[in-house]
N, C-alpha and C positions, 0 to 999 in steps of 0.2 A: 131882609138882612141887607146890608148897603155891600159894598167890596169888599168891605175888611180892613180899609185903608189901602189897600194895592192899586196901584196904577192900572191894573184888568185886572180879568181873573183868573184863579187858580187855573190851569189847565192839566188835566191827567188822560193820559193816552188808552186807547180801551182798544185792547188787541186779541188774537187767538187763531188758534189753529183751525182748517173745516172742521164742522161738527161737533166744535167747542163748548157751542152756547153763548156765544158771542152777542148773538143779537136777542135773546132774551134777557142779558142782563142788559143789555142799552137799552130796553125796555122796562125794566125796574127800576132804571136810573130817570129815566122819564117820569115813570110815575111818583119819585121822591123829589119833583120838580128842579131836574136837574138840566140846562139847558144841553141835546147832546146834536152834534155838527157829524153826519153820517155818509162821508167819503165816498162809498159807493151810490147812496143813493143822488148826489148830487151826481154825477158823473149820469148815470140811467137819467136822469131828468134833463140832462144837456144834450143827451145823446135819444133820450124816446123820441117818442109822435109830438113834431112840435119843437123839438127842443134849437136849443139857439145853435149849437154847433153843425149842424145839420151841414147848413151850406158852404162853411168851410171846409167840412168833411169831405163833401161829394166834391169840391174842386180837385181835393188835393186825392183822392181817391177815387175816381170817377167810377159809379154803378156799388159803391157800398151805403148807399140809404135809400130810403123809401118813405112810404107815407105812414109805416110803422117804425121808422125812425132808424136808426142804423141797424144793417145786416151784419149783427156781430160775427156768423161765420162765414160771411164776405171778407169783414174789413181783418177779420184776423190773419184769412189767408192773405189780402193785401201786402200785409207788412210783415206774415212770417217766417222767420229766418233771414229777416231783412234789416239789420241795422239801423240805416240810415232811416228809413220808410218809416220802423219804430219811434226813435228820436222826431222824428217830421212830425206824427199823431201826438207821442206825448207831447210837444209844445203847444199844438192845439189846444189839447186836454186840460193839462196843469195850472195855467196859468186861469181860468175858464175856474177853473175849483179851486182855487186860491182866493179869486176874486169873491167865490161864495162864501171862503170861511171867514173871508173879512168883514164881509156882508152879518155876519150869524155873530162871529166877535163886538160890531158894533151896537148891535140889536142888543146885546146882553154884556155889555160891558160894567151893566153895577150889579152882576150877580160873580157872586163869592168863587164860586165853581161851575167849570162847564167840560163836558167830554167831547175829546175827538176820539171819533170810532175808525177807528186805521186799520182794514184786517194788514196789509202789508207792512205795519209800523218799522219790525225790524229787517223784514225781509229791502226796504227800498231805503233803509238808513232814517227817515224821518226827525226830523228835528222841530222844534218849537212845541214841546209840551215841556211841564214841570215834572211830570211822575208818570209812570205806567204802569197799569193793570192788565194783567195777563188773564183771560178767560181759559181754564183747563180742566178736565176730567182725562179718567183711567182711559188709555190705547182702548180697552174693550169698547169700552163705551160710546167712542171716538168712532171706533169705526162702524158698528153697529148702528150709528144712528146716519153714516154718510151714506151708506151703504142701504138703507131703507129709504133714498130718495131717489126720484126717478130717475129711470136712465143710468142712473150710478153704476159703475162697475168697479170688482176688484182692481183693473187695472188703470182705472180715471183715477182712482182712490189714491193708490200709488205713483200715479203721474203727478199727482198734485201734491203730496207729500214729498215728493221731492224735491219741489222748488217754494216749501216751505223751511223756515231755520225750524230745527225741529225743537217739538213742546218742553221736552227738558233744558233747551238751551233758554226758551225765552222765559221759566218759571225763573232761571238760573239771575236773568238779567232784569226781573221785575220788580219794581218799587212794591207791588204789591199783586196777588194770586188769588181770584175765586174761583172757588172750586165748585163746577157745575155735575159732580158726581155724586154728590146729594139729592136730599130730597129738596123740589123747588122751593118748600119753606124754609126748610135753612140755607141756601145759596139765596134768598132773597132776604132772610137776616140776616147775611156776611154783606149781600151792598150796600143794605140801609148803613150797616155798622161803620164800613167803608166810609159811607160820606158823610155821618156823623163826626169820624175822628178829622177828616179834612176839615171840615167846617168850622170843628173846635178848635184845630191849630191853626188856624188863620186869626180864629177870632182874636185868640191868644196872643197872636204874634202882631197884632192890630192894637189892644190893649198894651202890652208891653213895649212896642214901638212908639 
């Protein structure tokens, strides 16, 4: 399928709370040959064994990398409670995975639709998508499933929920909601469906236009 007639393509924001499910549906959306651009894992590839950031890191933070690539709970303690220290990494960072999604944008710029997977989409204000998709299931389920991963504890659980916008705010504020408190075959018939109806209203609006 060509663009649609659009100048790029569709972009829709693919977001969610820990324990959402988040990254199995970017992995359904995969597999419905959906180009998807995965925020975190650029960042871990800048920052692993290897990675390009490496040496600007160790300048500006002297003893937070190594040969397995940055000591997250070095450079964490580095910068925190520290402002400025903060802002100093994420310029680093940002502009470094910007430069990836543009990279990922030109690669696929004659397909119709492509996902940015932001877990922080509304937590850090994000801007440059057309629509977002909120990944959500039931608090039980949520927490049940953060809470059977290592290390986890009731009180990480709750740290971290707190410096999320919580799940009813962002179902509140989403173009669109799947729900991963089903069974996997039907939250994998609500993505297909998902990007069935984007694709048609493009098409649509390609014809008509």
């Amino acid at each position: 399928m060509s663009s649609s007639g659009r100048k790029r393509p569709f972009i829709l924001g693919l977001t969610g709370s820990i324990g959402m499910g988040k990254s199995a549906v970017a992995a359904m959306l995969r597999e419905l040959g959906v180009p998807v651009f995965d925020a975190d894992a650029a960042v871990h590839a800048l920052q692993g064994p290897g990675g390009a950031l490496l040496p600007e890191i160790e300048a500006a933070f002297p003893g937070t990398t190594g040969p397995e690539g940055v000591d997250r709970p070095a450079l964490g303690a580095a910068v925190f409670g520290d402002a400025g220290k903060l802002a100093r990494l994420e310029g680093i960072v940002h502009p470094a995975v910007a430069a990836m999604r543009q990279r990922f944008m030109a690669e696929n710029e004659a397909q119709p639709l492509v996902v940015f997977d932001i877990p922080l989409l509304f937590e850090k204000g994000a801007t440059g998508v057309d629509a977002v998709a909120v990944v959500s299931a039931p608090a039980e389920a949520q927490r049940a499933r953060v809470l059977a991963r290592p290390g986890m504890t009731e009180d990480k659980f709750a740290a971290i929920l707190r410096l999320q916008v919580p799940d009813a705010e962002k179902r509140a504020r989403a173009d669109y909601v799947i729900d991963t408190g089903v069974s996997l075959a039907e939250t994998r018939a609500a993505v297909a469906g998902l990007v069935e109806a984007i694709r048609s209203s493009l098409q649509s609006d390609a014809n008509s236009g």
